[in-house]
BALOBA-1460 file (C-alpha; in Angstrom, 3 decimals):
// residues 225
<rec num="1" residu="x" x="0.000" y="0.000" z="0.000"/>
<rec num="2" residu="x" x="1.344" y="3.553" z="-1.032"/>
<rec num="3" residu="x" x="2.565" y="5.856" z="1.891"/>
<rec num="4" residu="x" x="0.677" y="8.776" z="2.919"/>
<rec num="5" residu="x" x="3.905" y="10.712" z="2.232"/>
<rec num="6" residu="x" x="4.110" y="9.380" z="-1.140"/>
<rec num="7" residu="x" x="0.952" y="10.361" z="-2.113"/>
<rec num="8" residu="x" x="1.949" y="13.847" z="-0.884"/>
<rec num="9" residu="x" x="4.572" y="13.373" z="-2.810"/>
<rec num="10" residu="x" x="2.103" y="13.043" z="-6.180"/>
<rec num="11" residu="x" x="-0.004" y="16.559" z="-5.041"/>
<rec num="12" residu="x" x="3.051" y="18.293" z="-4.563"/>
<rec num="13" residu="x" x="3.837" y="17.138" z="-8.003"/>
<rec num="14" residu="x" x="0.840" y="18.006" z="-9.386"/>
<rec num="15" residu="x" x="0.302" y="21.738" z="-7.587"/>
<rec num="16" residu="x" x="3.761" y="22.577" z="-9.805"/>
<rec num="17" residu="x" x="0.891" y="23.312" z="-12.827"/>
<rec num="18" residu="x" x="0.073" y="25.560" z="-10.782"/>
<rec num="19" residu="x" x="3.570" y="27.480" z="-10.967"/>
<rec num="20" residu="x" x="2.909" y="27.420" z="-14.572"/>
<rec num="21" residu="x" x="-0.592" y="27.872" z="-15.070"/>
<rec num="22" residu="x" x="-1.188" y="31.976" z="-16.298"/>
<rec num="23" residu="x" x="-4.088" y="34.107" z="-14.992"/>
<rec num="24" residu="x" x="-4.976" y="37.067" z="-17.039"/>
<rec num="25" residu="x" x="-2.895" y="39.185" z="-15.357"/>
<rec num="26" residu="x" x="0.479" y="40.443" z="-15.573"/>
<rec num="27" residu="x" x="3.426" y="41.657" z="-13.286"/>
<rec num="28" residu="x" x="5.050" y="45.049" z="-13.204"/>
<rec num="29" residu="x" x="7.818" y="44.038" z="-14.833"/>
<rec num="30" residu="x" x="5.465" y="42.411" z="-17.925"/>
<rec num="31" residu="x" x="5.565" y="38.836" z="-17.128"/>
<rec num="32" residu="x" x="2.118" y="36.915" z="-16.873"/>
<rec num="33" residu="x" x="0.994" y="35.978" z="-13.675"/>
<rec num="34" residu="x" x="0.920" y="32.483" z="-12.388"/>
<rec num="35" residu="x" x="-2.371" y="30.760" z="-10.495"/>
<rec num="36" residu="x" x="0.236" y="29.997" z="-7.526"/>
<rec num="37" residu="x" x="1.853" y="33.549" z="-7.355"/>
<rec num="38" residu="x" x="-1.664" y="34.907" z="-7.058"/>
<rec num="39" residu="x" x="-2.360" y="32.261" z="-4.216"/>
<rec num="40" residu="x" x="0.496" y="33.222" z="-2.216"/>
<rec num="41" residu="x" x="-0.017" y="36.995" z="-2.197"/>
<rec num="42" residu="x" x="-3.877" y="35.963" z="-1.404"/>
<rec num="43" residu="x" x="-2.636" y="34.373" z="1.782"/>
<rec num="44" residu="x" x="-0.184" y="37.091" z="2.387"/>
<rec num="45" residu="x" x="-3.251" y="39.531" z="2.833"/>
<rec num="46" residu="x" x="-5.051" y="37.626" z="5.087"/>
<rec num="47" residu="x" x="-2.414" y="36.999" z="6.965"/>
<rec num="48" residu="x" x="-1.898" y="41.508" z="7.616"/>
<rec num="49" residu="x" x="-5.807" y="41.829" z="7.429"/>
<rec num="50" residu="x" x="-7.359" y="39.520" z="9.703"/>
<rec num="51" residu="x" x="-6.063" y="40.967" z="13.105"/>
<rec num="52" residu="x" x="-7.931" y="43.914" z="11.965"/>
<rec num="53" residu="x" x="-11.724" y="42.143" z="10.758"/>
<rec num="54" residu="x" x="-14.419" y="43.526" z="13.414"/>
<rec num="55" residu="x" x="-15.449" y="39.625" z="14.020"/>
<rec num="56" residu="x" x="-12.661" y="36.921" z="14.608"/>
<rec num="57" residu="x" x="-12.209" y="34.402" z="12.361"/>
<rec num="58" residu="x" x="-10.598" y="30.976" z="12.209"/>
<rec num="59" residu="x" x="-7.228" y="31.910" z="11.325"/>
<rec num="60" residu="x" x="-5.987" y="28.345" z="10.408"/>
<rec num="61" residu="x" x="-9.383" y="27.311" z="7.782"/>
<rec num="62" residu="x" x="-8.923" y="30.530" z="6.070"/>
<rec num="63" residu="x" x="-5.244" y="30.058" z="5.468"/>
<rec num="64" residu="x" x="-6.033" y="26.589" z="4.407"/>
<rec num="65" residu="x" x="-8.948" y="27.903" z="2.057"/>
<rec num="66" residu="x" x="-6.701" y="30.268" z="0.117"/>
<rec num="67" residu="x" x="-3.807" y="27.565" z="-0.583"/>
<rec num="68" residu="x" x="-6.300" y="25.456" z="-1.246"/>
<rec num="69" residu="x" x="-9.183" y="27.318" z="-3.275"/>
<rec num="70" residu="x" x="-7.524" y="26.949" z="-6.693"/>
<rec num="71" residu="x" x="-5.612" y="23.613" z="-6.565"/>
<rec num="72" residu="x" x="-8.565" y="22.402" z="-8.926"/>
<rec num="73" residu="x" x="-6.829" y="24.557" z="-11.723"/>
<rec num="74" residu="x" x="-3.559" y="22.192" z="-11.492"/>
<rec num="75" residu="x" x="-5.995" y="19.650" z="-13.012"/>
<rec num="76" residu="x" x="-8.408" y="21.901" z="-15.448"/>
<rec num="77" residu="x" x="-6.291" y="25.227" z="-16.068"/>
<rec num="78" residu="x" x="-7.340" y="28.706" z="-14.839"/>
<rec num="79" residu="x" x="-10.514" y="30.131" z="-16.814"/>
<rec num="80" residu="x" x="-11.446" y="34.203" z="-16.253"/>
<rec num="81" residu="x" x="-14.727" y="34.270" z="-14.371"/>
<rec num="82" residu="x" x="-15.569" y="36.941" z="-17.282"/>
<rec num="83" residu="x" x="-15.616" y="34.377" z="-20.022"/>
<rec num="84" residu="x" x="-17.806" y="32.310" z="-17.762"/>
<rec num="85" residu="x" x="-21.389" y="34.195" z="-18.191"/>
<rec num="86" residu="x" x="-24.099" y="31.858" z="-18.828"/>
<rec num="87" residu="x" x="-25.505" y="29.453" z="-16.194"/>
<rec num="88" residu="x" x="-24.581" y="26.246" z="-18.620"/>
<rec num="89" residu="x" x="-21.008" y="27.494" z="-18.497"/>
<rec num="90" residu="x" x="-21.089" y="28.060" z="-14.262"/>
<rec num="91" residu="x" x="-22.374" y="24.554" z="-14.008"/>
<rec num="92" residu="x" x="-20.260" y="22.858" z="-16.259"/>
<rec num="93" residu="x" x="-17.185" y="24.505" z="-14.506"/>
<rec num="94" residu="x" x="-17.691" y="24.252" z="-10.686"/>
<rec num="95" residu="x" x="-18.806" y="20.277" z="-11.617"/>
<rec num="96" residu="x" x="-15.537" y="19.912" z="-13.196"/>
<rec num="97" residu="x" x="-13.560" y="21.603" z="-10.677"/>
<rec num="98" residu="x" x="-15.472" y="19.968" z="-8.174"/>
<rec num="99" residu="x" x="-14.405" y="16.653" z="-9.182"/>
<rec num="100" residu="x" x="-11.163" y="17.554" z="-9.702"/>
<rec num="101" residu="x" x="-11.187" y="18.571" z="-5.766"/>
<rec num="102" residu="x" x="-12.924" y="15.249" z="-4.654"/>
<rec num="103" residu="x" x="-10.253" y="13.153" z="-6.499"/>
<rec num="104" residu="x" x="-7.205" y="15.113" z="-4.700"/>
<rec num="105" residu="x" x="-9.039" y="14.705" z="-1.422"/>
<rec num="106" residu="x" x="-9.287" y="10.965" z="-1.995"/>
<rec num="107" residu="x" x="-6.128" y="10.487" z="-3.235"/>
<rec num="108" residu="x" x="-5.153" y="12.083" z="0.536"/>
<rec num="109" residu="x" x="-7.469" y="10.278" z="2.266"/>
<rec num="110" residu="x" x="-8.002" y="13.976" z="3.297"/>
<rec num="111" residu="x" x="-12.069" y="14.515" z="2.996"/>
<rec num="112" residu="x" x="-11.595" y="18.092" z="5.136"/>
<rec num="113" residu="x" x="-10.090" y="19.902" z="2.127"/>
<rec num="114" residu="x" x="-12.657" y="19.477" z="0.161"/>
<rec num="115" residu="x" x="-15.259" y="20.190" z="2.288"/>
<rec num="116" residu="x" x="-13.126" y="23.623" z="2.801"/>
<rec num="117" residu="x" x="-13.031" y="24.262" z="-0.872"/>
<rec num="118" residu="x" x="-16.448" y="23.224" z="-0.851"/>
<rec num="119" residu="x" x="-17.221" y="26.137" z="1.692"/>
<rec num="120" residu="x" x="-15.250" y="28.848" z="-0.034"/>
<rec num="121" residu="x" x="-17.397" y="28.105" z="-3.495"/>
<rec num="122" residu="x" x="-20.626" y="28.470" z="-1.253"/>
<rec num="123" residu="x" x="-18.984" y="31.392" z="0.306"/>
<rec num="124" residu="x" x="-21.803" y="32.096" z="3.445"/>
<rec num="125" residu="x" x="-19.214" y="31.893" z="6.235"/>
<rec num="126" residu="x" x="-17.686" y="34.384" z="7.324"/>
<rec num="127" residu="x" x="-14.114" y="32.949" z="6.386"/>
<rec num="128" residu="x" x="-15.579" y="32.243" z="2.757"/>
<rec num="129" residu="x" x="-16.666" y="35.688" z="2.384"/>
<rec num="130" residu="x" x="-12.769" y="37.090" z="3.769"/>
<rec num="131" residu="x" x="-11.227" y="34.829" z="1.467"/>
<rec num="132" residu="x" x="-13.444" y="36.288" z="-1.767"/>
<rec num="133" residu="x" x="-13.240" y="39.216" z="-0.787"/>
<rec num="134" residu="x" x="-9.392" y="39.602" z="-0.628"/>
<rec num="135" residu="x" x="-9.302" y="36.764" z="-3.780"/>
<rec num="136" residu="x" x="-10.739" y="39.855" z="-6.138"/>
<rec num="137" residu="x" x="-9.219" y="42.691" z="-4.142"/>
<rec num="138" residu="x" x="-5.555" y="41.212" z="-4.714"/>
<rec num="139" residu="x" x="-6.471" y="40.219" z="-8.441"/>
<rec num="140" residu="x" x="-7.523" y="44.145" z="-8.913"/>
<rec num="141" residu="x" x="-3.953" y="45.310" z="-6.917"/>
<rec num="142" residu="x" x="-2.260" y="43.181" z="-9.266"/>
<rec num="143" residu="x" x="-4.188" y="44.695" z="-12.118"/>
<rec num="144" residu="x" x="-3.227" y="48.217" z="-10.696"/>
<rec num="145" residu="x" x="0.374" y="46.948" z="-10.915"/>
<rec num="146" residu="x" x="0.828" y="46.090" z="-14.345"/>
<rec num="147" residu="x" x="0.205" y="47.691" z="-17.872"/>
<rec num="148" residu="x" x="-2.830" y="49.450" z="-18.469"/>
<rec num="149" residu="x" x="-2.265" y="47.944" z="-22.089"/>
<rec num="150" residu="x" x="-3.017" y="44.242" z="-20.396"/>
<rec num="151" residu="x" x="-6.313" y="45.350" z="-19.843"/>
<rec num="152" residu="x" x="-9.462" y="44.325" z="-21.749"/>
<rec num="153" residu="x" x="-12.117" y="46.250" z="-22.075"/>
<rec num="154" residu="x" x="-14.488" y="44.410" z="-19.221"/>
<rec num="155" residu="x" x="-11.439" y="44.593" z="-17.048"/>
<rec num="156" residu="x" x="-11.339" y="48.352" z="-17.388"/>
<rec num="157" residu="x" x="-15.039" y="48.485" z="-16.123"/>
<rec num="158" residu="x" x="-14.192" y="46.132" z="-13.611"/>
<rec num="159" residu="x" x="-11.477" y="47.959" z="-12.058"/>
<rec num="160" residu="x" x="-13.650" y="50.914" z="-12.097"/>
<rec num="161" residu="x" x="-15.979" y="49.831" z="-10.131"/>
<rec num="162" residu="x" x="-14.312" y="47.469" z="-7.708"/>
<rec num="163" residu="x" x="-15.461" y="44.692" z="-5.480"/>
<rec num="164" residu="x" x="-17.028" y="46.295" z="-2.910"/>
<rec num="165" residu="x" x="-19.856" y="43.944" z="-2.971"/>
<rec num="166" residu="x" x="-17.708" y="41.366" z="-1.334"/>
<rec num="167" residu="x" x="-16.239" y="43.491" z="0.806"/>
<rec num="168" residu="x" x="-19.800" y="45.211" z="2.710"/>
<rec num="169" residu="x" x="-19.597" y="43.305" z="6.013"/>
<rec num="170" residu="x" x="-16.070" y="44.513" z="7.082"/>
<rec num="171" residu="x" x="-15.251" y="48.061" z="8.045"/>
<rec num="172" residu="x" x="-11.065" y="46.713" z="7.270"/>
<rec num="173" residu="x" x="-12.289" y="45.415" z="4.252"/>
<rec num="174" residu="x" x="-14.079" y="48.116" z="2.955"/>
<rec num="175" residu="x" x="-11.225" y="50.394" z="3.137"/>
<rec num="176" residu="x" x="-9.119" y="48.321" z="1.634"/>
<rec num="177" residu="x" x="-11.458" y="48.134" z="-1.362"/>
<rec num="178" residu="x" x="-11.756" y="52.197" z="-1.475"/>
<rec num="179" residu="x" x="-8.510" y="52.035" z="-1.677"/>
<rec num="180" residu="x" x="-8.246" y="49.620" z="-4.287"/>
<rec num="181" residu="x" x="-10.643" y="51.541" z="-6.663"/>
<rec num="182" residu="x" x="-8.960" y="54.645" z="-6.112"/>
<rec num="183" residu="x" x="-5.809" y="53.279" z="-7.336"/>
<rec num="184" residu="x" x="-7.840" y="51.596" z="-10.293"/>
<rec num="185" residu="x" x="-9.491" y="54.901" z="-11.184"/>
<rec num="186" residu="x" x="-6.119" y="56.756" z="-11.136"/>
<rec num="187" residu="x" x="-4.890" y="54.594" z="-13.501"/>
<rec num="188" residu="x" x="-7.591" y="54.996" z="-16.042"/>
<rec num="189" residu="x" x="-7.387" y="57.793" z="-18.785"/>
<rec num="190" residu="x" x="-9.803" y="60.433" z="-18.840"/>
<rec num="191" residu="x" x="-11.795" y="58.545" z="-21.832"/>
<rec num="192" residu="x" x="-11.822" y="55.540" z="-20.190"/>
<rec num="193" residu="x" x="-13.279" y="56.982" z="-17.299"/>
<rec num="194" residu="x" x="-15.895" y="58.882" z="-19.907"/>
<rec num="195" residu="x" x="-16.794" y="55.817" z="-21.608"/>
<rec num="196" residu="x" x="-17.285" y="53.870" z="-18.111"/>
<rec num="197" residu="x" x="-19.452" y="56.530" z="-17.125"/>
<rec num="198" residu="x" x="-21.458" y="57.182" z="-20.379"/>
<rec num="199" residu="x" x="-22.259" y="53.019" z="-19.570"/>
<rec num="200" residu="x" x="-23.698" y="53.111" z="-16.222"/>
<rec num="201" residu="x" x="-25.352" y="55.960" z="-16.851"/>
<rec num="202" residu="x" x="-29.177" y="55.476" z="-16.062"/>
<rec num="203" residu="x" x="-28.203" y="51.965" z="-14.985"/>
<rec num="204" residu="x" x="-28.428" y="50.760" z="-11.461"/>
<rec num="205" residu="x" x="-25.080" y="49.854" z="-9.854"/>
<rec num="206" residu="x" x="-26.381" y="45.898" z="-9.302"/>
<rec num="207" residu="x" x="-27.209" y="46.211" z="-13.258"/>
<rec num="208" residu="x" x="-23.412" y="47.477" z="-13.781"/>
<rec num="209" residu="x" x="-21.843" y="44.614" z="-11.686"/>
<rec num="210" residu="x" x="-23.886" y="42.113" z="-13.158"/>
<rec num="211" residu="x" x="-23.118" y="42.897" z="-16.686"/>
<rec num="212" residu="x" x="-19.375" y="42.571" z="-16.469"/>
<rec num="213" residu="x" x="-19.702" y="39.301" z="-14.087"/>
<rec num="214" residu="x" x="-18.974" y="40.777" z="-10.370"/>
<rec num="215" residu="x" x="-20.961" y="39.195" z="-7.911"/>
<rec num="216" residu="x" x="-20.471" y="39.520" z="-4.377"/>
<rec num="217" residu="x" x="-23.042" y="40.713" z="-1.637"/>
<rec num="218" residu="x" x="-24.735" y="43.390" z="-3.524"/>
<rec num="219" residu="x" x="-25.699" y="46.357" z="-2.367"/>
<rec num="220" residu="x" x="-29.218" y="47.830" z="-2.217"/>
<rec num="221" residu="x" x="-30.528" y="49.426" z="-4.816"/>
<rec num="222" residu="x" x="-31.271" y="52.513" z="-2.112"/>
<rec num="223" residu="x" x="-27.862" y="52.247" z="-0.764"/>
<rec num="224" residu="x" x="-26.018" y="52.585" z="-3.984"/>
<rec num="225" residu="x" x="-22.360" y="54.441" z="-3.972"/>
């Protein structure tokens, strides 16, 4: 029978696609960004955020959830959530990546990371909702970071208008996502900023986020910013 360790062995084999495997985003210096350069910086920031989140959260899961929360793309690649729009497309991924998750689990023998992956797609605990939040805030630094040239034309909205629908619950979070935007908005040319705003214009904020494939917590259509 194989070793436990040997089996490790395998995943830590396998999680090297992730060294390789390219998000759409780039550095600074113009090289793409990899899924597991993203995943580190991800746990970087909770690491410096959570001592300031108004309710305490499980340091240890959460840490766990972001190494974990995109080992699936060592087995089926990294796909923008933007080219994933219709509900055939969402079904067919998250089934995909699911099994992907449940076979590295069993492999382990190690059912509790999947059932943390398994929370951080459901993303109602209040670990799940850290861990999104600062999963889109650090994709939008790293955005801020690179070329402007990089950016498609969705990503340009995107930027604009943040993820502060994932970030409601948490006075710490919040500011870091005004933050984030401001840097975003900086970085946008005056058209770019007169195109984004000739599109939302007469459009609710929900309709905005919606259309370019942010989901979050949303806000109310009363308490709109």
């Amino acid at each position: 029978m194989e070793s436990y360790i040997l089996k490790v062995l395998k995943i830590i084999h396998l999680s090297e696609n992730l060294k390789m495997e390219k998000r759409h985003s780039w550095l600074s210096n113009g090289d793409q960004e990899s899924v597991a350069e993203h995943s580190w910086r991800l746990s970087l920031m909770i690491l410096l955020i959570a001592p300031r989140l108004k309710t305490p959260i499980n340091l240890e899961k959460t840490l766990i959830m972001a190494i974990i929360h995109d080992l699936v793309e060592a087995k089926v690649g990294d796909k923008p959530d933007f080219n994933i729009r219709t509900q055939i497309d969402q079904e067919t991924k998250y089934q995909l990546e699911e099994q992907s998750m449940k076979e590295i689990a069993e492999e382990l023998d190690r059912s509790d990371l999947f059932e943390i992956w398994k929370e951080f797609e459901e993303g109602v605990s209040l670990e799940a909702k850290f861990v999104r939040a600062l999963d889109r805030m650090e994709s939008q630094i790293q955005h801020n970071e690179s070329n402007i040239d990089t950016w498609l034309d969705i990503e340009k909205k995107r930027q604009y208008l943040g993820y502060k629908s994932y970030s409601m619950h948490d006075e710490a979070l919040n500011e870091l996502s005004d933050a984030c935007c401001k840097e975003s908005r900086e970085k946008l040319s005056q058209s770019d900023k007169e195109k984004i705003s000739s599109w939302m214009k007469e459009k609710k904020l929900k309709q905005c986020l919606e259309e370019v494939g942010i989901k979050g917590f949303y806000l109310d259509d009363e308490n709109e910013q």
